[in-house]
C-alpha positions as CSV (number, residue, x, y, z in Angstrom):
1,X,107.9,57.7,16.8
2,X,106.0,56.4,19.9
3,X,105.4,59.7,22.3
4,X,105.7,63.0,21.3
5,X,105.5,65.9,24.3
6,X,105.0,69.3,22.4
7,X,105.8,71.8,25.3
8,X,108.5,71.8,27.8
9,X,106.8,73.4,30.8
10,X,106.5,71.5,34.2
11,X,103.4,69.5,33.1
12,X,104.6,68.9,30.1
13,X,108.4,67.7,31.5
14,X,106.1,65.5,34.2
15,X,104.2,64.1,31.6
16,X,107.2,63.1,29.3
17,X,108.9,61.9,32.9
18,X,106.4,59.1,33.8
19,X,105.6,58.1,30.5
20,X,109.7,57.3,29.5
21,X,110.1,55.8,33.6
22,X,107.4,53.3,32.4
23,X,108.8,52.1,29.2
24,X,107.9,54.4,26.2
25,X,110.0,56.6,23.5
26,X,109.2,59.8,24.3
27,X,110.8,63.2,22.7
28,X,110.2,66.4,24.1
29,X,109.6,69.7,22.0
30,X,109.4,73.6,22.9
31,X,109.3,76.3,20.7
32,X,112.1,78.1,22.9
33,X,115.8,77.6,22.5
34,X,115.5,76.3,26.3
35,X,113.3,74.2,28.4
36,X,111.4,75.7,31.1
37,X,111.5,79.2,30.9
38,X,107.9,80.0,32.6
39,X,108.5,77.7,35.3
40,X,112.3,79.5,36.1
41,X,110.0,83.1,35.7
42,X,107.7,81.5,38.4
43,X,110.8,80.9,40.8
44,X,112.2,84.5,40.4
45,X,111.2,85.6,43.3
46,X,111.2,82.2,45.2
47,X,109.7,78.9,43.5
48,X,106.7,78.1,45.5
49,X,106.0,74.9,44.5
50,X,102.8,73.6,46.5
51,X,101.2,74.1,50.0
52,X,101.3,72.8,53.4
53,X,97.1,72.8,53.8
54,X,94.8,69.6,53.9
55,X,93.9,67.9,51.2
56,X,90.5,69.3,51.4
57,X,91.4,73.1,52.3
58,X,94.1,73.1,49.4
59,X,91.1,71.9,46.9
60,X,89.0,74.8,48.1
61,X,91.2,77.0,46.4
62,X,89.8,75.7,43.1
63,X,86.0,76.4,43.6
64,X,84.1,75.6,40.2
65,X,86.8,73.3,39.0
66,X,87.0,71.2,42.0
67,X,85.4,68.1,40.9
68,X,87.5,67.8,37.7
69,X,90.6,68.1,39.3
70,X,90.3,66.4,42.7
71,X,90.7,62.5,41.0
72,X,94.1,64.3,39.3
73,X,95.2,65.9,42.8
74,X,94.7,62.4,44.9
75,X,96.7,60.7,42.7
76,X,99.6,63.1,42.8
77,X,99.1,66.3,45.1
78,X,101.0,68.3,47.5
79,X,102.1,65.4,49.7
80,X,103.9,63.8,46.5
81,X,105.5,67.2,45.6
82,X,107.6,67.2,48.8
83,X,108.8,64.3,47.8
84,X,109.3,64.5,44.4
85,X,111.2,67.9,45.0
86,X,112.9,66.3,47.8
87,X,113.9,62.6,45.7
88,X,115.6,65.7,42.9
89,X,118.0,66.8,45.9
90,X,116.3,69.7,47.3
91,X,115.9,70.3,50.4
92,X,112.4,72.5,51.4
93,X,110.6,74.7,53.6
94,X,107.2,75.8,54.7
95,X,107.0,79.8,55.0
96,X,104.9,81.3,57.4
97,X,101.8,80.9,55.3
98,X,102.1,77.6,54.8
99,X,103.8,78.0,51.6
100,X,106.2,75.5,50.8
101,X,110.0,76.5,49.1
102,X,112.8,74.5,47.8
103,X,115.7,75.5,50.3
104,X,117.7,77.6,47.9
105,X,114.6,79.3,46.8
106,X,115.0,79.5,43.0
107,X,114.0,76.7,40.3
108,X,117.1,76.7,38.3
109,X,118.8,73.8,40.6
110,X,115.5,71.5,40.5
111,X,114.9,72.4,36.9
112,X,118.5,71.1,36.5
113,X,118.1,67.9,38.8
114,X,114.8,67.4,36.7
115,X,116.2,67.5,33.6
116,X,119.1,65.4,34.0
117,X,116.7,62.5,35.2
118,X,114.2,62.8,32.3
119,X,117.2,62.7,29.7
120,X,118.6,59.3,32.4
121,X,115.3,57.7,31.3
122,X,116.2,58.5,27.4
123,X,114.0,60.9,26.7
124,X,114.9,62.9,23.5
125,X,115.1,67.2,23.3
126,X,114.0,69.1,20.9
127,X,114.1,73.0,21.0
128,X,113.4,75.6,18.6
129,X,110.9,73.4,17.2
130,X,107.5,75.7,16.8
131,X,104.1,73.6,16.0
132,X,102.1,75.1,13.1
133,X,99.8,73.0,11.6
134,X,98.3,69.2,12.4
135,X,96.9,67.2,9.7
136,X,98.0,63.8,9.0
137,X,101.3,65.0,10.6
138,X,102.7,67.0,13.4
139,X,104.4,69.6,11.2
140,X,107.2,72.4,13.1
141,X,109.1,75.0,11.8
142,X,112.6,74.4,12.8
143,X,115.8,76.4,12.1
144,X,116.6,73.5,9.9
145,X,113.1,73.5,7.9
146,X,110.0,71.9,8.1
147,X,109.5,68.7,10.2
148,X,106.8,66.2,10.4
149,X,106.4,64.0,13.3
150,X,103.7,60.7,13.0
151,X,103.8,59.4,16.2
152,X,101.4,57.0,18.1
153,X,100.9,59.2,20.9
154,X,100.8,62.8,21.6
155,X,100.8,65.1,24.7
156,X,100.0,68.5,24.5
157,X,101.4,70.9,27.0
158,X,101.5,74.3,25.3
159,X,100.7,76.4,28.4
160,X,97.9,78.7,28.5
161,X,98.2,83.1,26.3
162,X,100.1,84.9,28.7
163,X,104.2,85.6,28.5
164,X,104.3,84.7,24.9
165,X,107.9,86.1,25.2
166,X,108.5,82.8,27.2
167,X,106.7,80.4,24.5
168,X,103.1,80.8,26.0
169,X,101.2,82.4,23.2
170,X,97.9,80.7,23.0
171,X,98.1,80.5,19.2
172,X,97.9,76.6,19.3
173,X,94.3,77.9,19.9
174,X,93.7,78.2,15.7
175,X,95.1,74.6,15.0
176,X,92.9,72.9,17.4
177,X,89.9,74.9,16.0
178,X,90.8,73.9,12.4
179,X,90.5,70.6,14.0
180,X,86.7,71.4,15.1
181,X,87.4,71.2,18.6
182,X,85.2,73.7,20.5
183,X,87.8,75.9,23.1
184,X,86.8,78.3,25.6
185,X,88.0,82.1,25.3
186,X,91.6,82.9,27.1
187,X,91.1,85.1,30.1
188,X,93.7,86.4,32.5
189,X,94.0,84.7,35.7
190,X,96.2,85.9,38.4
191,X,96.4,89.2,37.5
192,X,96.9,92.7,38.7
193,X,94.2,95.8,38.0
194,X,94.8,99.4,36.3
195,X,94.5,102.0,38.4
196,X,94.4,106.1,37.3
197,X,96.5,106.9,39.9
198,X,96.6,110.7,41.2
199,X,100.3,112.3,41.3
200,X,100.4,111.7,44.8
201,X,100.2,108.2,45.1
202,X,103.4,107.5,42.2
203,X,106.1,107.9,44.9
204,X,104.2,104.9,46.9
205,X,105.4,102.4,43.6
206,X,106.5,99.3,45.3
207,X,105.1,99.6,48.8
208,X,102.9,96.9,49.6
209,X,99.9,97.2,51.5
210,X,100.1,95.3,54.6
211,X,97.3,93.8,57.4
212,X,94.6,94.3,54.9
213,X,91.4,92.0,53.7
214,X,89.6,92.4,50.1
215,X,86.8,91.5,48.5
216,X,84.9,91.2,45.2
217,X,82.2,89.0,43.9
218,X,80.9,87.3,47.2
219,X,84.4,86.4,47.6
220,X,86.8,87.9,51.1
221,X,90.5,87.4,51.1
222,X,93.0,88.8,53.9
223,X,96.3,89.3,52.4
224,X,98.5,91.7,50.7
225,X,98.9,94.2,47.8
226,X,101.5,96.2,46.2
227,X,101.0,99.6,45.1
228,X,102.8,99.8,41.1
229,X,102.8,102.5,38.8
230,X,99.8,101.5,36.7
231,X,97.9,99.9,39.6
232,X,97.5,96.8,42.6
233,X,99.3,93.8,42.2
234,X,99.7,90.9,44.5
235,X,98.4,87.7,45.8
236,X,95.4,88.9,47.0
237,X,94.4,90.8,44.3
238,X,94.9,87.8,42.0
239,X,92.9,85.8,44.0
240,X,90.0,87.8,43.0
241,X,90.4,88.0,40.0
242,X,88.3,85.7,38.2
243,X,85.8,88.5,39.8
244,X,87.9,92.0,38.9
245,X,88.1,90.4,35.5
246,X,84.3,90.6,34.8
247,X,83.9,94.3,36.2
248,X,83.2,93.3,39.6
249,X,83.4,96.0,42.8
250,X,86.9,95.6,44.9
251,X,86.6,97.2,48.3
252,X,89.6,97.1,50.8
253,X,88.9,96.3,55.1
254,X,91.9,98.6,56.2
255,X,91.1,97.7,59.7
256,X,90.4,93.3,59.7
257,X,91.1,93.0,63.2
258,X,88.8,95.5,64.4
259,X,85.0,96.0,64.1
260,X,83.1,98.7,63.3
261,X,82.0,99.5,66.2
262,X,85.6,100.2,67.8
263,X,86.8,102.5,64.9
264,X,83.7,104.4,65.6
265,X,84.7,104.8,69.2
266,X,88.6,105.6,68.5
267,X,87.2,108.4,65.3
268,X,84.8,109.9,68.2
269,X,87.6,111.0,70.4
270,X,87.3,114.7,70.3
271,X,89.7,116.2,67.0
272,X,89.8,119.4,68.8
273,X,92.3,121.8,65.8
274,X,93.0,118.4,63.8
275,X,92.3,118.0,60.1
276,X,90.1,115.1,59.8
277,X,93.6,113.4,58.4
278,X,95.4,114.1,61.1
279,X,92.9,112.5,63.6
280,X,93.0,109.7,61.1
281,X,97.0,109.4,61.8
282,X,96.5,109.9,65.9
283,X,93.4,108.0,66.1
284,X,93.9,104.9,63.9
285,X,97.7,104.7,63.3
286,X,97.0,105.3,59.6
287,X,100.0,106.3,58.0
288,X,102.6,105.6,54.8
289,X,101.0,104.3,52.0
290,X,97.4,103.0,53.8
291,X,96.7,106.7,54.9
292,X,97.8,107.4,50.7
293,X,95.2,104.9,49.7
294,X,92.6,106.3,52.1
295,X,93.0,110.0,51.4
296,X,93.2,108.4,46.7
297,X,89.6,107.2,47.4
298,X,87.8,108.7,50.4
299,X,88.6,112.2,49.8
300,X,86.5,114.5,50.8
301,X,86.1,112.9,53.9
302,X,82.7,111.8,55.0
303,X,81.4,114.4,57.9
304,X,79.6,111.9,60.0
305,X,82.0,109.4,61.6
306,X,79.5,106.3,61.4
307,X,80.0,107.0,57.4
308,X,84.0,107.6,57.4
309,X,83.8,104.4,59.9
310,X,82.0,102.2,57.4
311,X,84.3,103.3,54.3
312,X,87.4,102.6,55.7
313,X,86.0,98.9,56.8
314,X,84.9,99.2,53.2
315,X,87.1,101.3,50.8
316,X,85.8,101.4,47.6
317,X,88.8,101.1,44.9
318,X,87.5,102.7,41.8
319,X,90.1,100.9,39.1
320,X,89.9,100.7,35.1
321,X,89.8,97.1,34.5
322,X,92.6,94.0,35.0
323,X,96.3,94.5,33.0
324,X,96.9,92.8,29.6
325,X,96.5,89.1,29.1
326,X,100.1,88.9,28.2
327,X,100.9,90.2,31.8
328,X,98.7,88.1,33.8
329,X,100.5,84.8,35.6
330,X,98.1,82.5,34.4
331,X,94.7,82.7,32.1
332,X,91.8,80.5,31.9
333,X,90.1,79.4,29.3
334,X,91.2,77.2,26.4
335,X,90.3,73.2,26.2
336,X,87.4,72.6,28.2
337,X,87.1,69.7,30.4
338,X,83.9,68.5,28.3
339,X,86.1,68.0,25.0
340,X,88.4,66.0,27.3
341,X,87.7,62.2,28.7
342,X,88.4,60.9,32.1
343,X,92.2,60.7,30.9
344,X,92.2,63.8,29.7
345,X,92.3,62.9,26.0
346,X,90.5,64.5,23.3
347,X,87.3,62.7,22.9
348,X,87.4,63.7,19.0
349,X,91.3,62.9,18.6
350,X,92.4,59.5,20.2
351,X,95.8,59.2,21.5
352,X,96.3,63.1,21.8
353,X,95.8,64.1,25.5
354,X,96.4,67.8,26.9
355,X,98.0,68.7,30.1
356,X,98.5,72.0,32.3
357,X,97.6,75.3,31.8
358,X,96.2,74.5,28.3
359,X,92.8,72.8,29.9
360,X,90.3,75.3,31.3
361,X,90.7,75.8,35.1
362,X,91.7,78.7,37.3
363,X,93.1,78.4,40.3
364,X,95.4,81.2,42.5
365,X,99.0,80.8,42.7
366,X,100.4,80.3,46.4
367,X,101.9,76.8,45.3
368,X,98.3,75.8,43.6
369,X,98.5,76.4,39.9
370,X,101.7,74.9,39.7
371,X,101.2,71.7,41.9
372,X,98.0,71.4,39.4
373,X,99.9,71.9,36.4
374,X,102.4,68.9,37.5
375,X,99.7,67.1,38.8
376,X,98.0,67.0,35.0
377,X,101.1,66.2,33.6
378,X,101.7,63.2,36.1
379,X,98.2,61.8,35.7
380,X,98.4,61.8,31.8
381,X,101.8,60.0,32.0
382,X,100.1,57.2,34.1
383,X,97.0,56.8,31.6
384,X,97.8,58.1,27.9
């Protein structure tokens, strides 16, 4: 066998791509009866595939891992998504936030498109074909028994520990160790928080919270949040993350476009017979779930209206901690970059190279993660 791909995810698909459009032999294997499956989760509620940002503002968005990535982004980045997407037969879009969409919104059609070009080039699938152990052979469990692959060169694209349900289970994590390669512990990236919600705030489950900025751990981000039974979700929240992970304080701006000094003046106007939450509702338009959220965490009201000022440009959100690994969109951790040469092949293994999610990096969704997790995939196919 000359190339084996063992994961069917988009780095994995991108890497098995390139490396069969250039010549090689390449099968593809996922532990799933189908190909794909995190990648069509990720376009359930629209497939946001990258984002329209220079270069230099989109690599912001990966702070520590910046350096390490930025070779792997020049060489294929958002520019070359476009077309790629584009050169499969779909149209796009750029939402209002920059965020760019394949026109029909979902990834079923370009995971269809895709896949009929890799198998064009003569690539090979393989499903239901679980990896459990590595020694002088690639050995799977199979429906059809043991098999045991010996080929010259292998990609590994086996997705980071959350949504085992959809093949990412992390436990390729014990066969890499038995191979004395040092990884870095999973965490959950892109995540939502536990809150203990009073009864009151239950019947707000779903509502998002709108025209709002956050911030935790030195970092500030102005976006949204959605209220859920169990806590926050939402692209800001995951943003932070990395922060809320390690225990760090979340406070909520309810009022971004206007300073302090101007909610002072409007909470000064004289209450005369209103409850200080009424004069919250006249006074500030606080109402729905915002003026829930205030009276969750603010309650009993500060007296002096400097104080009730400063907390609502600064609402502290006492929470319990971020949801299960298992939950989060994405996690850290795993191969570090350091066990990893320029190519991103094991220094210890030669000819085994890892790709996607698998490598430790964080990075927020918003068309990021998953332009990186091509863009891995793309840049092993041109070098393993």
């Amino acid at each position: 066998m000359d190339v084996l791909v063992i994961g069917a995810g988009p780095a994995g698909l991108m890497a098995a791509e390139v490396l069969a459009s250039r010549g090689r032999e390449v099968t593809i294997v996922d532990s799933k009866p189908s190909f794909g499956r995190k990648f069509l989760m990720a376009g359930k509620s629209g497939l946001n595939i990258t984002k329209e940002e220079s270069f230099d503002c989109f690599m912001q968005s990966f702070r520590e891992d910046k350096i390490k990535l930025e070779p792997i982004l020049k060489v294929f980045g958002p520019e070359q998504i476009k077309k790629w997407v584009q050169d499969l037969g779909q149209e796009i879009f750029v939402g209002s936030t920059g965020r760019i969409f394949p026109k029909s919104m979902k990834a079923s059609p370009l995971l269809r498109a895709w896949l009929q070009r890799i198998k064009e080039y003569g690539v090979r699938f393989e499903t239901n074909h679980k990896w459990i152990d590595w020694d002088d052979s690639f050995v799977f469990d199979t429906p059809s028994g043991k098999k045991l692959f010996k080929p010259k060169t292998v990609i590994l694209a086996l997705g980071g520990s959350s949504w085992s349900k959809l093949g990412s289970d992390g436990k390729w994590d014990k066969i890499l160790k038995a191979r004395k390669i040092n990884l870095n512990q999973f965490k959950p990236t892109n995540v939502g928080i536990r809150v203990d919600w009073s009864k009151f705030m239950h019947k707000f489950a779903g509502e998002p919270l709108k025209n709002i900025k956050m911030s935790s751990g030195g970092l500030v981000i102005k976006g949204e949040a959605m209220v859920t039974e169990s806590g926050l979700e939402g692209g800001g929240i995951y943003e932070l993350s990395a922060s809320l992970r390690d225990g760090g304080n979340l406070a909520i701006d309810m009022f971004p476009n206007s300073n302090l000094n101007h909610i002072i003046s409007l909470l000064s106007k004289s209450r005369k017979k209103n409850s200080i939450g009424n004069h919250l509702r006249k006074t500030l338009k606080l109402k729905g779930v915002r003026l829930a959220l205030v009276n969750e965490f603010l309650r009993p009201f500060p007296s002096d209206v400097k104080k009730l000022a400063r907390s609502l440009k600064h609402l502290q959100i006492n929470y319990l901690g971020t949801q299960p690994i298992d939950q989060a969109i994405s996690t850290s951790g795993g191969v570090p970059f350091e066990a990893l040469d320029e190519n991103l092949m094991l220094r210890e293994e030669p000819q085994v190279f890892c790709v996607g999610e698998m490598i430790d990096w964080d990075a927020p969704t918003g068309g990021y993660l998953l332009t990186a997790c091509i863009s891995t995939g793309y840049w092993v196919g041109l070098n393993a």
